[in-house]
Every structure is written in structure tokens, then in C-alpha cells.
C-alpha positions in Angstrom: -7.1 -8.6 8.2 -9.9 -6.4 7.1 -10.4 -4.8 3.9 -10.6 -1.6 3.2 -12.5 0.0 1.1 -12.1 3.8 -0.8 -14.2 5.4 -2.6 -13.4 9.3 -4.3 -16.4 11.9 -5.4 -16.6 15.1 -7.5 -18.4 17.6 -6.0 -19.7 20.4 -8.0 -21.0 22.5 -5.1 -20.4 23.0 -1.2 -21.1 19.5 1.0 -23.7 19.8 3.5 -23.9 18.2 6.9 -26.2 16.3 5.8 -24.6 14.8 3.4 -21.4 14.1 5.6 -24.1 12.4 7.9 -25.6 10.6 5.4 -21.8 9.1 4.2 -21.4 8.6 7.7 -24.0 6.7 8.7 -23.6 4.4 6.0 -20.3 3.6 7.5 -17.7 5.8 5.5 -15.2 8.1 7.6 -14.0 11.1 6.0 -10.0 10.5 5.3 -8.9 13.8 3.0 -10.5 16.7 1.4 -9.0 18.2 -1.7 -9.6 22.0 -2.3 -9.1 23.3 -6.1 -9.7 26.9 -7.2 -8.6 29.1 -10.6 -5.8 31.0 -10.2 -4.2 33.9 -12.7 -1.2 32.6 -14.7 1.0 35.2 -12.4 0.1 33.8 -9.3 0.8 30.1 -10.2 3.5 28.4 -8.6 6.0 25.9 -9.7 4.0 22.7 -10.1 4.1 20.0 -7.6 5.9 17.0 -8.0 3.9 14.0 -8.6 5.8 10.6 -7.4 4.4 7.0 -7.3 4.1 6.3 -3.5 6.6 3.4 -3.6 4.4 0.5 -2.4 5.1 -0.2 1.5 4.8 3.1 1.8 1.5 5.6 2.5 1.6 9.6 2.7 1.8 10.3 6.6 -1.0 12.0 7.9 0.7 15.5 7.7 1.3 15.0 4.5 4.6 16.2 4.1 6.3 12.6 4.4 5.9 9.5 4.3 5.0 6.5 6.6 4.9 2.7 6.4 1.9 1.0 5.6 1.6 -1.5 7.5 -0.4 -4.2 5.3 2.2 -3.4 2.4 4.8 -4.4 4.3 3.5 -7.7 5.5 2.9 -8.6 2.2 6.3 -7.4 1.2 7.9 -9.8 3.9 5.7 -12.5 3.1 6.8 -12.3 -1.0 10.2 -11.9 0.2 9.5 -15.1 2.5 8.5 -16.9 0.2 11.1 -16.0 -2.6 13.7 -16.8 -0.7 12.3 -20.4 -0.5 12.6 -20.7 -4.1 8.5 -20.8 -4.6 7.2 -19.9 -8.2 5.5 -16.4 -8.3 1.9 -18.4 -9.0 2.5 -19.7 -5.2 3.7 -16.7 -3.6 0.5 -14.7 -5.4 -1.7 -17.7 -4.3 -0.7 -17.4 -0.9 -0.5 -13.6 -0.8 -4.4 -13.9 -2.1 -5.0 -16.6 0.3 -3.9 -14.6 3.3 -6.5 -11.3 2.2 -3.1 -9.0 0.8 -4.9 -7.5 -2.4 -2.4 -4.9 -4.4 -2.8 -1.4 -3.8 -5.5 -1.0 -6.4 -7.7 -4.2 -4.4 -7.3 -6.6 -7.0 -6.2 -10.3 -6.0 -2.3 -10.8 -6.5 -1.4 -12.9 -9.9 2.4 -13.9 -11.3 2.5 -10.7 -13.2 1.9 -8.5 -10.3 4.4 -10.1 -7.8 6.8 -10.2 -10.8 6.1 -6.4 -11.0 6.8 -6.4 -7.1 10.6 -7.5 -7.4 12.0 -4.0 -8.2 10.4 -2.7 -4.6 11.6 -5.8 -3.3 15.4 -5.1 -4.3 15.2 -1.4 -3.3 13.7 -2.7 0.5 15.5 -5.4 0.8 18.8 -3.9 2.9 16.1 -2.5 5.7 14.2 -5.7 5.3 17.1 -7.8 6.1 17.9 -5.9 9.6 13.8 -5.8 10.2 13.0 -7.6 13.6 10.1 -9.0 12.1 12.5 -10.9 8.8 15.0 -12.3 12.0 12.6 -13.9 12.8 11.2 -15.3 9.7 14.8 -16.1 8.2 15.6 -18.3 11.2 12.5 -20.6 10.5 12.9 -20.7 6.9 16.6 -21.9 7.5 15.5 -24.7 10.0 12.6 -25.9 7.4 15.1 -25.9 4.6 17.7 -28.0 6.9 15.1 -29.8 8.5 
């Protein structure tokens, strides 16, 4: 699975073609602008809600909901996988690191942060459970744990 890789700048003035070409040529694909400007106290509106994204999940495209993210979840079936088989967090983060999963901030997985997983793994577990995909994957844990 690739990486990816995100980077965010301040700009202090307007962005010129050239500097979208420049960006662009060096391999980077504009993803999201951001626009900011100074309003009067009058005309302020009440503030936006800022949530944690719950990991699995991305803001879709229109961003008004929300999506799956597709690497998230794999590495949320995989932890679950490998929880289920009674593995000690160190494995599960070892073979979570081994795959390519990084966390959503691109650092390696560790004990800590797949302990700081189980939460998110509670609260997606029911749709987990139904998931095509975790069938699939509970039927072969079952015949390695029999067999």
C-alpha cells in the first residue's frame, strides 16, 4: 500500500500559477483550499463544531459527511483480527507496522497506540461483525484456532 504523504502551508498573499505548477511538478496534487477573511462581530455566525474524525473515517469529498477511509479500516480489521486471536498489542502493532498501516498522524503503530485504538474498536465493532470482508476473516481465524 503506498504512503501518503501531506503537507499544509500559510500563505500570506494570493498563489500564483506558477507556484501551483511548481507544487505540481514536484509531484504534489492540490487536495483542499481553506479561505479565511475578518468579519465584524455582527456578522459572525455561530461557530462551527469541531469533532475528532473518528479514525476509519475521512470527511467526504463534499464535505458535509463523512466517508470510510479505506486504509483505516483495514487496519481496523486487521487489529480486530488479531485481538480476537488473543495476540499481545506489541504483536498486533508489529504486524500493523509490518504491513505499511502507520496511525493517522504517519507514525509506526506501538502498544500504546493500538491500546488507544480499542475505544474505536468497541464503537465499530457491531458493523464490523456483519462486514463481508470480517466473514471472511472470522471463518479462517476459527479453523486456525481448531486446527
Amino acid at each position: 500500500m503506498p504512503k501518503v504523504e501531506r503537507m499544509r502551508e500559510a500563505w500570506s498573499g494570493p498563489v500564483t500559477d506558477e507556484q501551483l505548477e511548481q507544487k505540481a511538478r514536484a509531484g504534489w496534487k492540490l487536495q483542499a483550499v481553506e479561505w479565511v477573511r475578518e468579519v465584524e462581530a455582527e456578522e459572525k455566525e455561530a461557530p462551527l463544531l469541531r469533532e475528532h474524525v473518528p479514525f476509519g473515517l475521512q470527511v467526504a469529498g463534499d464535505c458535509v459527511h463523512l466517508e470510510e477511509n479505506r486504509a483505516e479500516r483495514d487496519a481496523l480489521l486487521m487489529m480486530m483480527e488479531r485481538i480476537v486471536e488473543d495476540q499481545p498489542l506489541s504483536q498486533v502493532a508489529s504486524e500493523l507496522n509490518r504491513q505499511g498501516f502507520r496511525t493517522r498522524h504517519g507514525s509506526p503503530w506501538s502498544p500504546v497506540s493500538v491500546f488507544e485504538m480499542l475505544p474505536r474498536l468497541i464503537q465499530v465493532g457491531p458493523q464490523v461483525f456483519i462486514h463481508e470482508q470480517w466473514v471472511a476473516r472470522r471463518s479462517r481465524i476459527l479453523n486456525a484456532v481448531r486446527g
